[in-house]
C-alpha positions in Angstrom: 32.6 -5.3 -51.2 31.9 -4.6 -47.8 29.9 -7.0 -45.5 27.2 -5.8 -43.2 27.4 -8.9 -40.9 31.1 -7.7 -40.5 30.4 -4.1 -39.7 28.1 -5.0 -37.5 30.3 -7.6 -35.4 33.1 -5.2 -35.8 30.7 -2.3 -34.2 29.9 -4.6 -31.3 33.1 -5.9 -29.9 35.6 -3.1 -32.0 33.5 -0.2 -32.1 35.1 1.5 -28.9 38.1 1.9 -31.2 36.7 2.5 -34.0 37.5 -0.2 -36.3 34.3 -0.4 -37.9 34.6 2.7 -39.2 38.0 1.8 -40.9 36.6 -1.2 -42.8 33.8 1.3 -44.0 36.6 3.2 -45.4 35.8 6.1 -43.1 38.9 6.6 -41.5 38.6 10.5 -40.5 35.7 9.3 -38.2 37.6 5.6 -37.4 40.6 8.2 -36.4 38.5 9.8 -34.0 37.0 6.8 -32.6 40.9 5.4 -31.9 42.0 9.1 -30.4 38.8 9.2 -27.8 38.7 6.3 -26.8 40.0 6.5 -23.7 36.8 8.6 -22.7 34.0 5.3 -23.6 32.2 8.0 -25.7 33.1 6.3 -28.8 32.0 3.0 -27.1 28.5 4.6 -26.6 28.5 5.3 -30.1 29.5 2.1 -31.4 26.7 0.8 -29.5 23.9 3.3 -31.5 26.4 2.3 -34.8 25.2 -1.5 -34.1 21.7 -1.0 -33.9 21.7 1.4 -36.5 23.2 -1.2 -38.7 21.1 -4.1 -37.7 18.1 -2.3 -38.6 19.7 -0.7 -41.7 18.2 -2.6 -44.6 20.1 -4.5 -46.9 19.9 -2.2 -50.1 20.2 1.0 -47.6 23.5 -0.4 -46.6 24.7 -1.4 -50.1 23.5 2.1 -51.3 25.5 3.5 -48.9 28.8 1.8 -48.4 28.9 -0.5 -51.6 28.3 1.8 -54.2 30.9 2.4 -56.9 31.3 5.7 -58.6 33.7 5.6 -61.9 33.8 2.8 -64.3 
């Protein structure tokens, strides 16, 4: 289960490389995060990730990165 206290503290000090994104299990994106990073695009990002997921309610979050499909 995936925390959203540790996405978001990974998106703040990580996010440039894209680690955030790994630990949401998005590693196509996280991959282009670590590629780019060089630029400080993907640390721009990281920035709008952070807010977007301290204003990102609990159940939205859950909904989104917590749910299970398959028994």
């Amino acid at each position: 289960m995936r925390s959203k206290s540790t996405t978001i503290i990974f998106a703040l000090f990580l996010g440039g490389l894209g680690i955030h994104r790994f630990y949401l299990g998005q590693n196509k994106l996280g991959l282009f995060y670590l590629l780019f990073f060089w630029t400080f695009i993907p640390a721009l990002i990281a920035l709008i990730d952070f807010f977007a997921f301290i204003f990102m309610s609990d159940d939205s979050f859950n909904y989104k990165y917590n749910l299970k499909t398959g028994f």
